[in-house]
Structure formats: C-alpha cells, structure tokens
C-alpha positions in Angstrom: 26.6 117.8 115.8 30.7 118.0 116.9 31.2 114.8 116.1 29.3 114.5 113.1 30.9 117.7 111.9 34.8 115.9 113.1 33.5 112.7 110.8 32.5 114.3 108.0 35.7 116.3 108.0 37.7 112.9 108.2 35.7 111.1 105.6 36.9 114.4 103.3 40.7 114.1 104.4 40.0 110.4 103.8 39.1 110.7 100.1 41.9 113.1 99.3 45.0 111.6 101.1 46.9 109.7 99.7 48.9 106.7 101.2 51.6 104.6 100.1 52.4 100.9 101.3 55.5 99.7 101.0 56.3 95.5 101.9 58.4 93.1 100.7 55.9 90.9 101.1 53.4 90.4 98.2 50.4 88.7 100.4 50.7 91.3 103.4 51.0 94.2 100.8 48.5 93.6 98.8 46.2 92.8 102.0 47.1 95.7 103.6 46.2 97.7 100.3 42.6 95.9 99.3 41.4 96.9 103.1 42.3 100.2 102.7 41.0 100.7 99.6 37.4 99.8 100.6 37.4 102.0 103.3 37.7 104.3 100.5 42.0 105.8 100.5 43.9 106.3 97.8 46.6 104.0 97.6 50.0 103.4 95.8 52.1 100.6 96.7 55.9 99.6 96.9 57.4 96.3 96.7 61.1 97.5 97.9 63.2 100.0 99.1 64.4 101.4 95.5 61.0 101.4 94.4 59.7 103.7 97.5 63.3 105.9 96.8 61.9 106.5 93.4 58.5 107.6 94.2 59.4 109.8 96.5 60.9 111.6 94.4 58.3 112.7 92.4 54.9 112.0 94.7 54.3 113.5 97.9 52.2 111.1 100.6 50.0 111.8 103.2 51.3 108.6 105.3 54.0 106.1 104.3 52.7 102.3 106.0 56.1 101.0 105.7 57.8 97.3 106.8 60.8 97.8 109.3 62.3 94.6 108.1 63.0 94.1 104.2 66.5 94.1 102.4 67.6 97.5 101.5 70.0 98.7 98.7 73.1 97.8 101.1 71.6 94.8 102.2 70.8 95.9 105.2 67.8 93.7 107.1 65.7 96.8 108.7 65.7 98.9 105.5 62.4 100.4 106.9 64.7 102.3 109.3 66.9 103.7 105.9 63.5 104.5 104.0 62.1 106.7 107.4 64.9 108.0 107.9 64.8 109.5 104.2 61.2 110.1 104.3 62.3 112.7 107.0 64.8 114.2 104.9 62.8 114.2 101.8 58.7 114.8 102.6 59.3 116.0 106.0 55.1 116.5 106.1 54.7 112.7 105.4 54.1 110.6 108.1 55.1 107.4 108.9 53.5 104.2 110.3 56.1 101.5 110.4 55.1 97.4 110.7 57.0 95.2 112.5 56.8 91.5 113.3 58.7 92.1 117.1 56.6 93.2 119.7 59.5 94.4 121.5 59.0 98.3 123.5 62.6 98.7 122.2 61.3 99.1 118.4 58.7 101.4 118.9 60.8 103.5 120.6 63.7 102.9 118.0 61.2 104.0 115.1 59.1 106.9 117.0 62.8 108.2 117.6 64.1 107.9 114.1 60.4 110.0 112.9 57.8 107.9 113.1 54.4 109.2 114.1 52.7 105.3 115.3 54.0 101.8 114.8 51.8 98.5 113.9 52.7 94.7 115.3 51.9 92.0 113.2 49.3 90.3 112.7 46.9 92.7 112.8 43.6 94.1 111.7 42.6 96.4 109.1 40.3 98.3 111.8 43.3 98.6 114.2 45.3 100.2 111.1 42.6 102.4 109.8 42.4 103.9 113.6 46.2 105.1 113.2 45.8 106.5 109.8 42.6 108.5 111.1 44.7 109.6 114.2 47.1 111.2 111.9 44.8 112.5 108.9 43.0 114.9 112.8 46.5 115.3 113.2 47.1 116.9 110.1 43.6 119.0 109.7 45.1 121.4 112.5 44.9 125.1 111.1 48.9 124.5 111.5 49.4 120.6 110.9 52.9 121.1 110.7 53.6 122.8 114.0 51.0 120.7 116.0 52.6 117.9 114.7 55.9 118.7 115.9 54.5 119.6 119.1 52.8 116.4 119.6 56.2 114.3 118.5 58.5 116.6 121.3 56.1 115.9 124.0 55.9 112.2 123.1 59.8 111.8 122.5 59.4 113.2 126.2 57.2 110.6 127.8 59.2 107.8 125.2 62.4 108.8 127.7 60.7 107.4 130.6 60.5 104.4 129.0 64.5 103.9 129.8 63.5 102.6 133.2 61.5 100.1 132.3 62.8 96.7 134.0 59.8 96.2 136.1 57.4 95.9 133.2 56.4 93.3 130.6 56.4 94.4 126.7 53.1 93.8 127.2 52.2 96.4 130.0 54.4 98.7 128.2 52.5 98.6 124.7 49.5 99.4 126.7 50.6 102.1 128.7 51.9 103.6 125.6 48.6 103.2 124.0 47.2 105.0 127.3 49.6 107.4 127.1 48.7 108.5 123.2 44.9 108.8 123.6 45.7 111.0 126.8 47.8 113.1 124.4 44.7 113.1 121.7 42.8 114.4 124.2 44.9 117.5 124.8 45.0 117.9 121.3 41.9 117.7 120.2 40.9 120.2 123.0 43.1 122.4 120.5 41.2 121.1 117.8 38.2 122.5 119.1 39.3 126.2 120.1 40.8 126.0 116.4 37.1 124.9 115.0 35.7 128.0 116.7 38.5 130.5 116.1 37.2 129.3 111.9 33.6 129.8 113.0 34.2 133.0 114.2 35.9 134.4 111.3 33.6 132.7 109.2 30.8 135.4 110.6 33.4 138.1 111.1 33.6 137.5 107.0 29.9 137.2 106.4 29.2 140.7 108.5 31.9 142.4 106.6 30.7 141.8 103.4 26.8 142.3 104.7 28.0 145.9 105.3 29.6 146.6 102.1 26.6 146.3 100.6 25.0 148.0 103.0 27.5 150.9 102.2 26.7 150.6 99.0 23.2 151.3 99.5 23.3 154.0 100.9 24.9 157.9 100.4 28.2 158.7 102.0 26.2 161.6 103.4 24.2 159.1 105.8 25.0 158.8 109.4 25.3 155.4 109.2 27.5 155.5 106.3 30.5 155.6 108.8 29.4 153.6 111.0 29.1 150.4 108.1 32.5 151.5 107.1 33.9 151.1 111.0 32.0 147.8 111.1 33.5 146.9 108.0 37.3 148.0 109.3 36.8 146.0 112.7 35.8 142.6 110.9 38.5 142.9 108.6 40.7 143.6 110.9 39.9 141.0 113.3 39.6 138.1 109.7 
C-alpha cells in the first residue's frame, strides 16, 4: 500500500511538472521531448541558449534537461554550463539534468558542481531519463523540497570530493560507483520521506479529531462536564496541527 501510495503521488507530480528541453540538436530534441510526452510530462522545448534565456524569464520549470555542448551567445562550445549556471541564479528551485556526449567522471563532477542535480551520457534511453526526472520530482515532494534538496546536493558535493583521487579507477567503475553512491543516498532520504508521510498522517487525524469535537461542543451546553473536556481536546489537536 507504501508504494502504491509513493506511485500514485509521482504520477500526480508527473502530470503537473513541467519540464523544459533545451538541444541544439533538432533529432535528439524532439526525441527526447516525444518520449517524455507519452509518459505523460508537460513539455516546452528550446533550440538555443537565447531562446532558454528568454523563457526563463517569464516560466518557472520543474527540471531543465539541458545539452552541455551547444554554441552560446559568446560562442562559447559548453553553453550548457552558461545556461546552469543562470538557471541557479534565476529559478534557483529548478533543477537541472545536463546531457553530454563525453563519458568522462571529470563532467559529471564539473556540472553537479556548477548546480546540477544528475547528468545523462549519450546515447541513451528514454527509461534511463525518465528514472532521473522521477528521482527528482520524490526529491521535490519533501514537506521542505527546498531544504532537502540542498541537503542532499552538500552531502553529495561531499562524496563528489573523493573523487579527486581517483587514478586507480576506470570512468567506467567511477560512473558506477557514483550511481551506487546515489541510490545509497535515496535510501537515506526516502527514510525521511517516510517519517514526513506519517508526521502528514498524523495531523491529518489530529485535524479530523479537532473538528469531531467542535461539533461535539456544539451539541452540547457549556454547562456539561464534558463541555471542557471537548474544548481541551480541541486546544491539544490544534495545538499539536
């Protein structure tokens, strides 16, 4: 019943996020945006960096899916890394998922520095990307999204330090371990996640007692011994809402 309660939340946040995909490229774009779109997001896209400056000025996204390597307005090659950086300063509770063709540890760790919340390699599958935008729609459902957020990005900007030694691994064993690493720190968090669920199910029956004894209270004369009692019942609950 959890985790039919969890999927039915997600399929909720689903419908009513909203995502942006921003690439250069016209055939990955619009790929990118037709798979999405049948697992039922709502989706703008972006074809350059100007473009993406301009709506985000005026449109505030869930999650940015956003090329590292297209021209930018200086002609700059990465101007993924100028549009996160100003997705930061601008819609600081947007998060980021940034594509790139190098499968290099080095950027990851460049992007997820910069802001990021995940990274994507090309080529890849629309199940793999729908998996990170999930992971950060239960991200963001938190009673405080913003804070838990924050939390989870200074304990991973911890464990991305280690990473400096890293001479005796393969970019290969590296991806992986980070991958180990992240669903290690889901775990933690969704352990939160599930103290939060019943901290709202509590107060959810704190509520429906509270408003059971007003009308109780109202039943009755303020003359009745168990007037005061309802009314202390009623205090406590509110209280404790």
């Amino acid at each position: 019943q959890k985790e039919e309660l969890r999927v039915h939340m997600m399929r909720t946040e689903q419908m009513e996020s909203r995502i942006l995909v921003v690439d250069d490229d016209d055939a990955v774009r619009n790929m990118v945006a037709v798979s999405l779109e049948r697992f039922g997001y709502s989706i703008d896209m972006a074809d350059s960096v100007n473009r993406v400056m301009e709506l985000m000025e005026s449109v505030e996204y869930d999650i940015i899916i956003m090329d590292k390597n297209m021209p930018d307005t200086y002609g700059n090659k990465e101007g993924g890394m100028h549009l996160l950086r100003c997705a930061k300063m601008h819609l600081p509770a947007t998060q980021v998922i940034m594509i790139t063709g190098y499968a290099t540890i080095e950027t990851a760790i460049e992007a997820m520095k910069l802001g990021a919340f995940d990274y994507i390699t090309k080529p890849f599958s629309s199940k793999e990307l729908k998996e990170k935008i999930d992971r950060i729609l239960e991200y963001k459902s938190f009673i405080n999204p913003d804070n838990t957020i924050q939390m989870y990005k200074a304990l991973h900007d911890e464990i991305l330090n280690l990473f400096k030694n890293r001479n005796s691994h393969t970019d290969d064993e590296l991806h992986e371990l980070l991958r180990s690493i992240n669903t290690k720190i889901d775990h933690f968090f969704r352990a939160q996640k599930e103290w939060e669920r019943i901290i709202l199910t509590q107060r959810e029956a704190l509520g429906n007692i509270a408003v059971l004894a007003e009308q109780l209270k109202e039943d009755i004369s303020q003359t009745e011994p168990s007037f005061n009692l309802f009314e202390k019942i009623c205090e406590e609950s509110n209280r404790r809402i």
